[in-house]
N, C-alpha and C positions, 0 to 999 in steps of 0.2 A: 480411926481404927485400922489395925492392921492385923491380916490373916489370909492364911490360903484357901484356895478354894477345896481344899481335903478337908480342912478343919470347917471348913461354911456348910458344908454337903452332910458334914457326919453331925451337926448342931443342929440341921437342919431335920435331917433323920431321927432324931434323936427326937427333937421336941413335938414334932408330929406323929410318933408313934409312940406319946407319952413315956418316955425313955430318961428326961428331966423333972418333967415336973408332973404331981398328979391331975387327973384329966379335968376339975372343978378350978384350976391355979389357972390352967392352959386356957381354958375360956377366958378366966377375965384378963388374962395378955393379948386373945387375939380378936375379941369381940371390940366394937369400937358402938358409937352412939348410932342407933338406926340401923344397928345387922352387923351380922359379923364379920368378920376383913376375910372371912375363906371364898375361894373361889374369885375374888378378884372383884367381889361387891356382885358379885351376877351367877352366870350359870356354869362358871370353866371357860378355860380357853378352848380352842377349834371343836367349837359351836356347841361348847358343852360335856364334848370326851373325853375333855384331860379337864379332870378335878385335883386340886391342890389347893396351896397356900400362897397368892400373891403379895407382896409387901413392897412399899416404897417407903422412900426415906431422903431425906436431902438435907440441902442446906441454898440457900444463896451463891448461883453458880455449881452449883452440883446437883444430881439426884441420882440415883441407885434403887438398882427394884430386881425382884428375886420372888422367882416362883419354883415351888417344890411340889409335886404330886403328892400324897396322902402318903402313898405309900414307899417314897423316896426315893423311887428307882429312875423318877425325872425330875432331872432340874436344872434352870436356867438361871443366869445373872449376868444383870447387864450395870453398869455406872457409865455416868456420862458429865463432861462438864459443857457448861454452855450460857449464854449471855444472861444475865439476871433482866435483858430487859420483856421477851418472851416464852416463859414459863408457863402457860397453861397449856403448849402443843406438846412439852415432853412425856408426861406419863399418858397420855393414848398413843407415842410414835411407840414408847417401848411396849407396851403391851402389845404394840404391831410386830415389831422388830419379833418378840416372845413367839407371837403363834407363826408367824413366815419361818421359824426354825422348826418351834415344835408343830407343827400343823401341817410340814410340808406330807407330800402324798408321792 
């Protein structure tokens, strides 16, 4: 896929402030098995104050993750490539990388 970050930002806006799809469609896109993918599976980033929508995504040698606040006025995104042989440190470094930007003080 390819796209800029105007066009990620305003999709992003869009689908969290029901602007795509009606709000019943929008759950079953972002609910997953055991709770739903908002908030990052937990309570927000820095320590709960910034609520939004986290998302990850990859492939083999890739992964990519994007959090938008509710109300779309924040949002980060980060992709990354890196070795298929250890994959389970990447999505908590980016969740780090996420709140060391937005969380700083």
């Amino acid at each position: 896929m390819v796209s800029t970050t105007r066009d990620v930002s305003a999709f992003f806006r869009a689908f969290h402030q029901d602007g795509l799809l009606p709000p019943e469609l929008r759950q079953v896109l972002t609910e997953r098995p055991g709770g739903p993918a908002q908030n990052g599976g937990g309570g927000g980033l820095c320590g709960g104050a910034l609520k939004g929508a986290l998302v990850f995504g990859g492939t083999a040698g890739f992964t990519a993750m994007t959090f938008a606040s509710f109300d779309g006025r924040t949002q980060y995104a980060v992709s990354t490539t890196h070795s298929v042989a250890d994959t389970a440190a990447i999505g908590p470094a980016m969740v780090k990388s996420a709140e060391s930007v937005l969380c700083a003080t």
